[in-house]
C-alpha positions as CSV (number, residue, x, y, z in Angstrom):
1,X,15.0,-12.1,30.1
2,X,12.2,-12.9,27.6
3,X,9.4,-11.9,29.6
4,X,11.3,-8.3,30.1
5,X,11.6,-7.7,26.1
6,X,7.9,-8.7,26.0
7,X,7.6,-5.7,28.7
8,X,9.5,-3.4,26.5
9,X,7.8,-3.7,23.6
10,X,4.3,-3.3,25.6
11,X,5.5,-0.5,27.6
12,X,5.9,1.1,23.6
13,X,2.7,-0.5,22.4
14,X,1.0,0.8,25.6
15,X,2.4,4.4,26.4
16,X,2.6,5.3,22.0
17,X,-1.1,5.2,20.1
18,X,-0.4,6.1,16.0
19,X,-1.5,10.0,15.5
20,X,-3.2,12.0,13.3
21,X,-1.8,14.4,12.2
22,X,1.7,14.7,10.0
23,X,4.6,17.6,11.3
24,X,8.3,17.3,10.4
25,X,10.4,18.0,13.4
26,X,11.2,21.6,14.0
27,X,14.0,22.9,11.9
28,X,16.8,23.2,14.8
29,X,14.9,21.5,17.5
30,X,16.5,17.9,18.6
31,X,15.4,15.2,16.7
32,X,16.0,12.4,19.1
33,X,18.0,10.7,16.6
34,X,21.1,11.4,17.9
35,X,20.2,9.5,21.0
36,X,20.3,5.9,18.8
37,X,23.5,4.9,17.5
38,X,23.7,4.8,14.3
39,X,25.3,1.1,13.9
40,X,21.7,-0.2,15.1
41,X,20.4,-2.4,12.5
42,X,16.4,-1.9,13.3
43,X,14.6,0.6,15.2
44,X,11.1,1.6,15.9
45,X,9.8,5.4,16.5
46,X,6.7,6.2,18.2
47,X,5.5,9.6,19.1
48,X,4.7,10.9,22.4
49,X,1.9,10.4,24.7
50,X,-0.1,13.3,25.3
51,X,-0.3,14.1,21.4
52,X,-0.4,11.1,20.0
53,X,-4.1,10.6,22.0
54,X,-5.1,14.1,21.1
55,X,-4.3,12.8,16.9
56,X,-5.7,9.2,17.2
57,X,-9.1,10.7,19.1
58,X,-8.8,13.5,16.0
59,X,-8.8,11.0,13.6
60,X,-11.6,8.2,14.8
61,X,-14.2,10.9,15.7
62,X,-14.0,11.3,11.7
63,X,-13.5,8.2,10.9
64,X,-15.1,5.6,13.6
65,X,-17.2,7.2,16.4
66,X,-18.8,4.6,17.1
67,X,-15.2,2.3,17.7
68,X,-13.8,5.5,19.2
69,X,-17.0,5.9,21.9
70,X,-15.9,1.6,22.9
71,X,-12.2,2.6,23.4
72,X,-11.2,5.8,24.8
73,X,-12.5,6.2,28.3
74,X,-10.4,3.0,28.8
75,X,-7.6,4.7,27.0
76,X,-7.8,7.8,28.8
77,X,-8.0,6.6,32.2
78,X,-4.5,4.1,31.3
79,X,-2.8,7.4,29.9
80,X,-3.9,10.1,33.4
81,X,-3.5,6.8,35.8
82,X,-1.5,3.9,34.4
83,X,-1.7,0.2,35.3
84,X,-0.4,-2.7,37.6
85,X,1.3,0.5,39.9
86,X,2.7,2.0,37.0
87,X,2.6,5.3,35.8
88,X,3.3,7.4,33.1
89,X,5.0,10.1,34.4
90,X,7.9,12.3,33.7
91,X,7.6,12.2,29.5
92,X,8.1,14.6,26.7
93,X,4.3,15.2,25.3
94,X,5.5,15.0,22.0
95,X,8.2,11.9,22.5
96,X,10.3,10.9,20.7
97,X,10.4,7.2,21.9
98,X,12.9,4.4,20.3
99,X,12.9,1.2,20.4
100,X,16.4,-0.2,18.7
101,X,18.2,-3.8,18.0
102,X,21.4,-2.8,18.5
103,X,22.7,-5.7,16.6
104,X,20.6,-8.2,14.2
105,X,20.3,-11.7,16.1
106,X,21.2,-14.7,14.4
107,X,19.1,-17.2,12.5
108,X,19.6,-19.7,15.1
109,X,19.3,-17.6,18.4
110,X,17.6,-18.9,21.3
111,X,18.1,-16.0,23.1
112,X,18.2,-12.2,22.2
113,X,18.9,-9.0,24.4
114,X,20.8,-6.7,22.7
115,X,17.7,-4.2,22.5
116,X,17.2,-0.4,24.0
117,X,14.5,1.6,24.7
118,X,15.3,5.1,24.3
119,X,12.3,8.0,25.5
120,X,12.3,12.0,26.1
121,X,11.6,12.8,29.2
122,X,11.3,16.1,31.0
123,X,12.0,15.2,34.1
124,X,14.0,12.0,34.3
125,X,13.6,11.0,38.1
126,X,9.7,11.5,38.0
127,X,9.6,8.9,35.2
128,X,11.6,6.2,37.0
129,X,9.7,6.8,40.1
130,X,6.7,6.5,38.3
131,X,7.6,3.6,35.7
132,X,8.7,1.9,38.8
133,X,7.0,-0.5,41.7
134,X,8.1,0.6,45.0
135,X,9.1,-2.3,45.9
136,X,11.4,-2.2,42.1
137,X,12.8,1.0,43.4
138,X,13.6,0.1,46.8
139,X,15.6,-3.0,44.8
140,X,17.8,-0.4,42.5
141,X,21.4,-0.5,42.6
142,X,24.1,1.4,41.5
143,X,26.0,-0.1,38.7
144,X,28.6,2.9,38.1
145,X,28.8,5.1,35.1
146,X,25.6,6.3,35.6
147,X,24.1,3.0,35.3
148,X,21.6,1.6,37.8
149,X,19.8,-2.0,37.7
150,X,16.5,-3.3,39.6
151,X,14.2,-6.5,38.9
152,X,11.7,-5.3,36.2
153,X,9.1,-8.0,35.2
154,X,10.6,-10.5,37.3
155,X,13.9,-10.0,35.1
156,X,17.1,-7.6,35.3
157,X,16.8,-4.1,34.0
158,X,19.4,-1.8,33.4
159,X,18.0,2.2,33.6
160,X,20.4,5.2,32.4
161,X,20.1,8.9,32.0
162,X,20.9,11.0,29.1
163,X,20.0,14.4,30.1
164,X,16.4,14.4,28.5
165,X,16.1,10.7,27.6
166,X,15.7,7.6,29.4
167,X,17.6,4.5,28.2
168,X,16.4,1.2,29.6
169,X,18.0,-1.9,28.6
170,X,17.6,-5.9,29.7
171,X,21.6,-5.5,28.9
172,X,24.3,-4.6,30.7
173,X,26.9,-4.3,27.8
174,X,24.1,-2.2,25.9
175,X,24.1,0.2,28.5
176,X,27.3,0.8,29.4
177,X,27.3,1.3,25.0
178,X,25.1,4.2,25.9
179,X,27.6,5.5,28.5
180,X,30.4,5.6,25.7
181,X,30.1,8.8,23.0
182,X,28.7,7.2,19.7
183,X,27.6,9.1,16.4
184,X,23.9,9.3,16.1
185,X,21.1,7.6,13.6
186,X,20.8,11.1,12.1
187,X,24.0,11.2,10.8
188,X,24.1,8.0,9.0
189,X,20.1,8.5,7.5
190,X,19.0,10.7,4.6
191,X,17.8,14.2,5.5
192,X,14.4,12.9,4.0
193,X,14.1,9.7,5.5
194,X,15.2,11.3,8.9
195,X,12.4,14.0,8.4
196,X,9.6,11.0,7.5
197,X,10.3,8.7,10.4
198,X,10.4,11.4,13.1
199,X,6.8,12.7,11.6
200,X,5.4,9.2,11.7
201,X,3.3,8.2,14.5
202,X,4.8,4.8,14.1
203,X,7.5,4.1,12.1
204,X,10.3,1.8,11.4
205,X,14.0,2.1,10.1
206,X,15.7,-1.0,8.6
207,X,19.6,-0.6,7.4
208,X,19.3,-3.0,4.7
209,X,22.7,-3.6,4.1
210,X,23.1,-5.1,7.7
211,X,20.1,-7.3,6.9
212,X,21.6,-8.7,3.5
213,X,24.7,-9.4,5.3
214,X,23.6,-11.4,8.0
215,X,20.7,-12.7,6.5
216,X,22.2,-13.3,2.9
217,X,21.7,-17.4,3.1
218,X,18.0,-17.3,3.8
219,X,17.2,-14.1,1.0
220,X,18.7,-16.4,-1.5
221,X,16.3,-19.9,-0.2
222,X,13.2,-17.3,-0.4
223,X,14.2,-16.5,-3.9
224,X,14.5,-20.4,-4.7
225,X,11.5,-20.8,-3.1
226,X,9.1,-18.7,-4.8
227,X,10.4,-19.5,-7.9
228,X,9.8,-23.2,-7.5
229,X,6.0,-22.3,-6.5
230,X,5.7,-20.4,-9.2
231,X,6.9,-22.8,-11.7
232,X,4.6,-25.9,-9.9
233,X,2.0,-23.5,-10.2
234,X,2.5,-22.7,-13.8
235,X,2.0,-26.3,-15.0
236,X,-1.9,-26.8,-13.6
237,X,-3.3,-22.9,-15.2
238,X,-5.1,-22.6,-18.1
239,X,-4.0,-21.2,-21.0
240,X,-4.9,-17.7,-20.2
241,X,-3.5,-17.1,-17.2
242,X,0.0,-18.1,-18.4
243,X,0.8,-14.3,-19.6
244,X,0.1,-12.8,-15.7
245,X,2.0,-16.0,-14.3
246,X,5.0,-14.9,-16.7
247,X,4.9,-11.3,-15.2
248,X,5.1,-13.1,-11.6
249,X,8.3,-14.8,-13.3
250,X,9.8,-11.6,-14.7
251,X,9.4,-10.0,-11.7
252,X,11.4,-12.3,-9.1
253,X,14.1,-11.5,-10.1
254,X,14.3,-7.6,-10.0
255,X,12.5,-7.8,-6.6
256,X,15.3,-9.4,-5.1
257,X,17.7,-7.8,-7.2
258,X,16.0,-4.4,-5.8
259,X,16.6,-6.3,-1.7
260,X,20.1,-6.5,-2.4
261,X,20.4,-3.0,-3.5
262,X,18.8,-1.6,-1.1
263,X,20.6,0.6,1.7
264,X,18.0,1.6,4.0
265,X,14.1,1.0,4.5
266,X,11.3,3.0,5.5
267,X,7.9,2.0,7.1
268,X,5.4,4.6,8.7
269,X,2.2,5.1,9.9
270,X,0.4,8.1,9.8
271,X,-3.0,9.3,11.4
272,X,-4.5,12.5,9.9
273,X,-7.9,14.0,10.8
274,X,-8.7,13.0,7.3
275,X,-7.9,9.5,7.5
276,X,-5.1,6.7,7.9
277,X,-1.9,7.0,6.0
278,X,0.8,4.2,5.3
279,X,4.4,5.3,3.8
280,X,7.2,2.3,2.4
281,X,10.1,3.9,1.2
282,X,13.4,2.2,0.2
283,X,16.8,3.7,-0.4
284,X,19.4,2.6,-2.8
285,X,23.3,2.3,-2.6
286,X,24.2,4.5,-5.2
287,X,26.1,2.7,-8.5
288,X,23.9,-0.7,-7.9
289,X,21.9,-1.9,-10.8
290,X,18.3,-1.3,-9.2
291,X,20.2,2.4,-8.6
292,X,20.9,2.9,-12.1
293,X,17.3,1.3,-13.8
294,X,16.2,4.0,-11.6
295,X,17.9,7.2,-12.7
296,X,15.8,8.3,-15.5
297,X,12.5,7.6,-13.4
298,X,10.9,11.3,-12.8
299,X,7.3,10.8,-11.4
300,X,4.2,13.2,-12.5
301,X,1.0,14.8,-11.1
302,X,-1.3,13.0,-13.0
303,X,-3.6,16.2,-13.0
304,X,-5.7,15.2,-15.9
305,X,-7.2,12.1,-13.5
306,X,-9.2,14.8,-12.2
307,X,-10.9,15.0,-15.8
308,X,-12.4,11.7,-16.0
309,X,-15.8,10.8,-15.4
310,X,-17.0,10.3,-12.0
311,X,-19.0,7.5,-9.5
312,X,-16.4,4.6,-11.2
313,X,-15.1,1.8,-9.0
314,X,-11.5,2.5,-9.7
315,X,-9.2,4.8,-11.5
316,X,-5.5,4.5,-12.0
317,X,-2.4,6.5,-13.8
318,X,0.4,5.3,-14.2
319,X,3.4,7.0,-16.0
320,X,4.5,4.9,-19.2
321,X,7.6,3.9,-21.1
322,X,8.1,1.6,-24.5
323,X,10.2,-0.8,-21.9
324,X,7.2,-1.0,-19.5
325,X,4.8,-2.2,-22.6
326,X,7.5,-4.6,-23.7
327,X,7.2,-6.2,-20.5
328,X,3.8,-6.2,-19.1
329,X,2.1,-7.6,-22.2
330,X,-1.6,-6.6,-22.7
331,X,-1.8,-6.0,-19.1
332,X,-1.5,-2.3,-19.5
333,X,-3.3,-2.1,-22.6
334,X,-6.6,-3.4,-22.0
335,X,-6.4,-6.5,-24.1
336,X,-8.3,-9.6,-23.3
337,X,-6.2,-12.1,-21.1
338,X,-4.5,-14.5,-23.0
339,X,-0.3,-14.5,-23.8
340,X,-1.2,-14.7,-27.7
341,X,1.7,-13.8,-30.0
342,X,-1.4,-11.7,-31.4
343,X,-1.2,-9.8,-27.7
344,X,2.6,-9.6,-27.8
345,X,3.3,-8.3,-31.2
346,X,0.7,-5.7,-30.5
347,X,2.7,-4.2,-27.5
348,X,5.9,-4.2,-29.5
349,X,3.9,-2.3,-31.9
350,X,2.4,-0.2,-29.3
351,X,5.9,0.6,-27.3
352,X,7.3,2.2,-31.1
353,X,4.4,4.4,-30.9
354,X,5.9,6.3,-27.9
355,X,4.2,5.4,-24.6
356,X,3.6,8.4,-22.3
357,X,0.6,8.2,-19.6
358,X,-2.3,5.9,-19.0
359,X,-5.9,7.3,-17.2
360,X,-8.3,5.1,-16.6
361,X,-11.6,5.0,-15.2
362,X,-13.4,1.7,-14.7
363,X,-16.4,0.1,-12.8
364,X,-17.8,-3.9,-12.9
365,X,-19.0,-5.2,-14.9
366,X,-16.2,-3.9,-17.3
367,X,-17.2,0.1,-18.0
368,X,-15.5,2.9,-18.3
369,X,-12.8,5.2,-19.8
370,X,-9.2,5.1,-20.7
371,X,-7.2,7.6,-22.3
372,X,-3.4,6.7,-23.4
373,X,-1.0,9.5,-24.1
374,X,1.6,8.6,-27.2
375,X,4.3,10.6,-29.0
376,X,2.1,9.0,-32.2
377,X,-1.6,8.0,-31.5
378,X,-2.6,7.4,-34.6
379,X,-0.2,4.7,-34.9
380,X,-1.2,3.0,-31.5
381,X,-4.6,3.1,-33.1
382,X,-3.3,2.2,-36.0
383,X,-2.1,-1.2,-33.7
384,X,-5.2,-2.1,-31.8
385,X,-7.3,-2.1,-35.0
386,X,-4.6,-4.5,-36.1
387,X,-4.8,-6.7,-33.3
388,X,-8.4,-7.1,-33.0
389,X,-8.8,-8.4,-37.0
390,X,-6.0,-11.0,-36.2
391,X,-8.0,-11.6,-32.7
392,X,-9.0,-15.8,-32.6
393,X,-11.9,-17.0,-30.5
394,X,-10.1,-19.6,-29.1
395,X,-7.1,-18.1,-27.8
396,X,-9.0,-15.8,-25.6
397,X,-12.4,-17.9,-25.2
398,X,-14.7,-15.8,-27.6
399,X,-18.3,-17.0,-29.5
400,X,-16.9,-15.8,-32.9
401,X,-14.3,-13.3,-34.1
402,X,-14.7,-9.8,-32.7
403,X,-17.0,-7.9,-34.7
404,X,-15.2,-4.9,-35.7
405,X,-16.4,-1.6,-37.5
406,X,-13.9,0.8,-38.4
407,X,-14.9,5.0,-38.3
408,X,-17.6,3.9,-36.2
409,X,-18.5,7.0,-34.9
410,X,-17.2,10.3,-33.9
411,X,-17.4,12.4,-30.6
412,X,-16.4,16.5,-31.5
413,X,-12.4,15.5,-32.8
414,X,-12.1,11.8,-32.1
415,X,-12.8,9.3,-35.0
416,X,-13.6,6.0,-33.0
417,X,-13.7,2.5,-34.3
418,X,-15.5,-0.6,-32.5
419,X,-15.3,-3.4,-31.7
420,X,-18.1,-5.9,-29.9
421,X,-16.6,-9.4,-28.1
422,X,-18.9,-12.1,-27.2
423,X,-17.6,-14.0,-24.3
424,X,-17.7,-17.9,-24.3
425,X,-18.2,-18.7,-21.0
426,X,-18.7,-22.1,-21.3
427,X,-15.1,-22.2,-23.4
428,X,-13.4,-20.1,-20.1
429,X,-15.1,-22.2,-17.6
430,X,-13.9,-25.5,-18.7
431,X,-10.9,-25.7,-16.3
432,X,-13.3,-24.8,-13.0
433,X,-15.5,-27.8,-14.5
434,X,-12.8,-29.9,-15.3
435,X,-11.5,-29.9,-11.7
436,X,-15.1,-29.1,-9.7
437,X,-18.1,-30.5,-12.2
438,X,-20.6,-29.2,-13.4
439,X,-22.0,-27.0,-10.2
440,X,-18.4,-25.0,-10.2
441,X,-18.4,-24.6,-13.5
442,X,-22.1,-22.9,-13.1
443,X,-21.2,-21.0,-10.4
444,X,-17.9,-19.6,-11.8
445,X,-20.1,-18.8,-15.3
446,X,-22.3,-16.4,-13.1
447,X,-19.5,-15.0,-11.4
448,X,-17.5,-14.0,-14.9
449,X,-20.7,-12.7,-16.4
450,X,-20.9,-10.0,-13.5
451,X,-17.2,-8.8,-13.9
452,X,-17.0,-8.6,-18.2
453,X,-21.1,-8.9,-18.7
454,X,-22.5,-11.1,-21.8
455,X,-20.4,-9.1,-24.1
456,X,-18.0,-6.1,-24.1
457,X,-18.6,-3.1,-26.7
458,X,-15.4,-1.2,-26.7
459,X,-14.8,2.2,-28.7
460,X,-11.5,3.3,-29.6
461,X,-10.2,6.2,-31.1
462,X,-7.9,9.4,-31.4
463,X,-8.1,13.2,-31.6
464,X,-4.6,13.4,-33.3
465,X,-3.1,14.1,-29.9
466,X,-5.0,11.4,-27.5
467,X,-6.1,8.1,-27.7
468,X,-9.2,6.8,-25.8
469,X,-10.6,3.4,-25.2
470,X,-14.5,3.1,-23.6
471,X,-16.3,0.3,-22.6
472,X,-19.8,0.8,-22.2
473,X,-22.9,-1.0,-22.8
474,X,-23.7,1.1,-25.6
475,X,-22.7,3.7,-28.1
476,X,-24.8,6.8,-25.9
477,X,-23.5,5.8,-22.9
478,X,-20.1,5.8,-24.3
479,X,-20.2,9.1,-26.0
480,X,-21.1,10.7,-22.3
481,X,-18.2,9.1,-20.5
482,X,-15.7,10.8,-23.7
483,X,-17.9,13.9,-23.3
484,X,-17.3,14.1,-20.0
485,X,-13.4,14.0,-20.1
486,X,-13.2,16.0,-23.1
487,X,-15.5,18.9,-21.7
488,X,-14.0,18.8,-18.3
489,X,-17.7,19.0,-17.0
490,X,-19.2,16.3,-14.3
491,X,-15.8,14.9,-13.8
492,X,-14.6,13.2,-10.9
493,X,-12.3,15.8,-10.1
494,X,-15.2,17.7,-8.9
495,X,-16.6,14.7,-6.5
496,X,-15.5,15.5,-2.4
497,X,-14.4,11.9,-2.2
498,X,-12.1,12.2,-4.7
499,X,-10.7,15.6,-3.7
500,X,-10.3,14.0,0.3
501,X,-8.0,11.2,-1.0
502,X,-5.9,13.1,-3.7
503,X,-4.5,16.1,-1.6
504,X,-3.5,13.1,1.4
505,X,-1.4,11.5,-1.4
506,X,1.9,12.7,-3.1
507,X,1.2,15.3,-5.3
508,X,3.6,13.4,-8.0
509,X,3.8,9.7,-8.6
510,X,4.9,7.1,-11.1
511,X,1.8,4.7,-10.2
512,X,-1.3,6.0,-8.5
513,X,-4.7,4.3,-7.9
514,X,-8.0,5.4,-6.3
515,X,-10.6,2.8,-5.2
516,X,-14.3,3.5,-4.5
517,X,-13.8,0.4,-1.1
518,X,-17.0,0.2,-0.6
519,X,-18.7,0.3,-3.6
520,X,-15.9,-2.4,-4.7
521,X,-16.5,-4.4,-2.5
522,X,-20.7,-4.6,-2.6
523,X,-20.0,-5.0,-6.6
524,X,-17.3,-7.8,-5.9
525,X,-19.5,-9.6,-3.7
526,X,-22.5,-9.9,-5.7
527,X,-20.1,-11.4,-8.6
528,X,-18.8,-14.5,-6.2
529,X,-22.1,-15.1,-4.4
530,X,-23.1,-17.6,-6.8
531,X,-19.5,-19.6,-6.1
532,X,-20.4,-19.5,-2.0
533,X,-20.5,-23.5,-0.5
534,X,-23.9,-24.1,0.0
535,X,-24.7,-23.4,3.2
536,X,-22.9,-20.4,3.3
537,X,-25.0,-17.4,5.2
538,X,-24.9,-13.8,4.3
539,X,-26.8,-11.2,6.4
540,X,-30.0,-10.1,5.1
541,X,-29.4,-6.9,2.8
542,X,-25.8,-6.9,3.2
543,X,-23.7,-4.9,2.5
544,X,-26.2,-2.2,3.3
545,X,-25.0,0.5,1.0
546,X,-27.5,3.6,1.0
547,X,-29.1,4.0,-2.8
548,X,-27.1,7.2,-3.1
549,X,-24.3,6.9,-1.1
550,X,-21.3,9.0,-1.6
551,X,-18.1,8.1,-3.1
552,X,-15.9,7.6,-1.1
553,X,-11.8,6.5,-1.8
554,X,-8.7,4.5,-0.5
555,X,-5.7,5.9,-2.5
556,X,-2.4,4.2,-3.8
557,X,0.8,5.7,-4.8
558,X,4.1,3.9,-6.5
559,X,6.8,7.0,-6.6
560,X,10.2,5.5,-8.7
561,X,12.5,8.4,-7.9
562,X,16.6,8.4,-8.8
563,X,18.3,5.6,-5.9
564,X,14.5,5.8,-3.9
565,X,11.0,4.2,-4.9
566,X,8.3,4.2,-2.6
567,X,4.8,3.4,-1.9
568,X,1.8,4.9,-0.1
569,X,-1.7,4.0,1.3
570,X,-4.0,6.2,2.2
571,X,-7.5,5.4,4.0
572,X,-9.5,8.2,4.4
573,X,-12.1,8.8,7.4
574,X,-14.9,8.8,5.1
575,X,-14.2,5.5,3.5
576,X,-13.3,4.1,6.7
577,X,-16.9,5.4,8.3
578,X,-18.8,4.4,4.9
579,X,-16.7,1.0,4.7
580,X,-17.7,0.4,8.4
581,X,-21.3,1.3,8.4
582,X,-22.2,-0.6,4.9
583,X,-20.0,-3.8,6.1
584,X,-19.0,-4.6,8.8
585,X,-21.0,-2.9,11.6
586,X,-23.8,-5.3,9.6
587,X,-21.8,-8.2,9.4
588,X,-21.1,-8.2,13.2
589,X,-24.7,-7.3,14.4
590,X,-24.0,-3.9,15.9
């Protein structure tokens, strides 16, 4: 019985390739849905043959040619002429094709068959004939109620038609289930979530509550689990790291809090001729606490990211609130690590001001722009000012007391203060040589110079209706980057790279971030080189990023949304190529 589930989940693996391109389900047309009942805990979707080649090809001739030209002849010649005597024969084009637990197994099962798999066909007896060995089909017997049975894999099969779909089963009980009328998945999902999975190429439905319920015991050991890690880990960090492992802290509790609320979950896979996307989506039951944090949460289209200065690593906006600052520390702000009660009693200071929107524009080592949008800027200047006098060397590993100079300069309506921070890296290093000598301590020094340089000149400031942060290695360089945003002129709204990503994500989020993958990664390597073993060796030249290479983006998305959040990943084909060509086609000597 094993060996046949194996089978079934091949056959889907095998006959189902993720597509490219994203289409709801025709309004009126049958969704398939119907055909799973709607008490089945977990079920898989994959879309049809014929169109799910024609999407994946699509997409890799854009994205990886050179993978595509290794795989497809291969692929082809499974799809028109099948394998081991099997066929595939006798399917719908466009699927649908299920693959459903009809009931969660336990913790302790040693043996597990209550799954379906559940495909459109168009013309039911050309698929069995097909699927089928002739010696399988000489072997079929009638089982009554429209059930018949043969040896599939060496194991018993049961094989049932619904008038358009197939149901194949290694249980007897589940398909004499599918004999008996039942009220379909459709009716029991969201109009929304419905319309996502069955546009996925791959997707996956989860009823939550199901999972909670049987799996209750073991949720509540993880939680217990993680906690206790956290806690050992606490005790061996370094002062400075304690504020991010008191976020970790803060948020195990609403992350399992959020499990238990949740009703139904969402996975999908996308394939787009303009690159790869990922969707996670979770439901809410409606009344729970997750439910109600969530009911004031009304994501935004972050349009103004498109006015900030191009060719930076990463950019991120994220939607703000006074209870988000209280929370997160100087995370959000920018501030120097360290959970000072300097850093902390500038974010309660911060969250009166009237948190709105962060935009921010950065590239390694440390430079770049951030604009904050408050209900008062001048008194979340008014804060930072405040916070870098009170600043002490020690508590975040500075030479001397930030040298601050107040009206600094001024860019058209923005009055800008500054501040200049000489890093002790010897001070910051202490725990890497404390625990590997002298030689880690060395290396880790060179690493942290090429992620926040020697020192960090930052210029802060407002307009009366915007405050800005930059960080750049001087006060000319600075001044471009505000330019930039403030003219709307050489932004990155006008690079392709950037365009390409942002109209493949949501158009409104709460949380959205862009990264340059490439370019990221070639920067982030050259920082840890210097902590590689010895012995360690990289290819010549590599990565081989071209001098003036294109930008070229992955793109994230957080969407918090009344009862649903949700997150997305999207890989376009450029980055993929550009990833592929600068690192790894290098790396594996292609």
């Amino acid at each position: 019985m094993y060996r046949l589930r194996l089978s079934l989940l091949a056959a889907v693996c095998l006959i189902v390739v993720p597509s490219a391109v994203w289409s709801a389900p025709a309004q009126g047309a049958r969704s398939g849905l119907e055909q799973v009942p709607d008490t089945a805990p977990i079920v898989l979707h994959l879309r049809g043959v014929k169109g799910t080649r024609d999407h994946l090809v699509a997409m890799m001739k854009n994205a990886l040619p050179d993978v595509l030209a290794k795989f497809q002849k291969e692929m082809d010649d499974f799809i028109q002429n099948g394998k081991d005597g099997r066929k595939i024969r006798g399917l719908r084009d466009d699927g649908p094709i299920f693959f459903a637990l009809t009931e969660l197994p336990k913790v302790d099962a040693g043996h597990f068959d209550k799954v379906a798999l559940i495909l459109a066909v168009s013309d039911y007896k050309e698929f069995l004939n097909n699927i089928l060995t002739e010696e399988e089909r000489k072997g079929m017997t009638d089982k009554g109620e429209g059930i018949q049975s043969t040896t599939f894999e060496r194991e018993t099969a049961y094989f049932l038609d619904r008038k358009g779909y197939a149901v194949i089963t290694p249980n007897e009980d589940v398909a004499k289930s599918f004999t008996k009328k039942f009220t379909g998945l459709h009716a029991k999902m969201s109009k929304e979530q419905a319309a996502k999975l069955l546009g996925s190429d791959l997707g996956a439905y989860v009823n939550m509550e199901a999972v909670n319920k049987e799996y209750a015991d073991e949720i509540k050991k993880a939680k217990e689990g993680i906690e206790q890690l956290i806690s050992l880990g606490a005790a061996g960090v370094d002062e400075s790291q304690k504020q991010m492992i008191e976020v970790f802290k803060k948020a195990i509790g609403p992350t399992f809090q959020a499990i238990e609320d949740m009703q139904a979950a969402l996975v999908t896979i996308e394939m787009r001729p303009g690159g790869f996307g990922l969707h996670l989506q979770s439901e809410m039951k409606e009344g729970s606490p997750t439910a109600n944090l969530l009911q004031d949460s009304r994501p935004v289209a972050f349009t103004e990211l498109g006015r900030m200065p191009p060719d930076r690593h990463f950019y991120i906006a994220m939607k703000a609130s006074a209870a988000l600052y209280k929370n997160l520390g100087g995370l959000i702000a920018g501030l120097p690590a360290g959970g000072t009660g300097v850093s902390v009693a500038l974010m309660e200071e911060l969250a009166k001001a009237g948190p709105n929107m962060m935009l921010s524009s950065v590239s390694l080592p440390t430079n770049g722009l951030t604009v904050y949008q408050y209900d008062d800027p001048a008194k979340a200047v008014a804060a930072t000012l405040k916070m870098y006098g009170k600043m002490e060397p020690k508590e975040v590993k500075l030479k001397q007391k930030p040298a601050i100079k107040s009206d600094a300069e001024k860019c058209g309506d923005f009055k800008l203060h500054s501040v200049q921070m000489v890093w002790d890296f010897d001070k910051l290093a202490e725990p890497v040589a404390a625990k590997g000598g002298d030689d880690a301590k060395k290396q880790y020094i060179e690493a942290m110079k090429g992620i926040l340089g020697e020192k960090t000149n930052i210029w802060f400031g407002t307009d009366g209706k915007t405050m800005v942060q930059i960080t750049a290695p001087d006060w000319p360089a600075a001044k471009k980057l505000l330019e930039q945003y403030t003219n709307s002129k050489a932004t990155v709204g006008e690079v392709k790279g950037f365009q390409d990503v942002r109209k493949e994500m949501p158009r409104q989020a709460s949380l959205m971030g862009l990264v340059d993958a490439a370019h990221m990664f070639s920067t982030i390597l050259e920082t840890v080189k210097p902590m590689l073993p010895p012995g360690v060796a990289l290819p010549p030249g590599w990565p081989n990023l071209p001098a003036k290479s294109p930008s070229a983006y992955v793109g994230m998305a957080v969407t918090m949304q009344p009862n649903r959040g949700s997150f997305d990943l999207f890989i376009t084909a450029a980055s993929a190529k550009e990833f592929y060509k600068a690192v790894v086609k290098p790396l594996v000597g292609e």
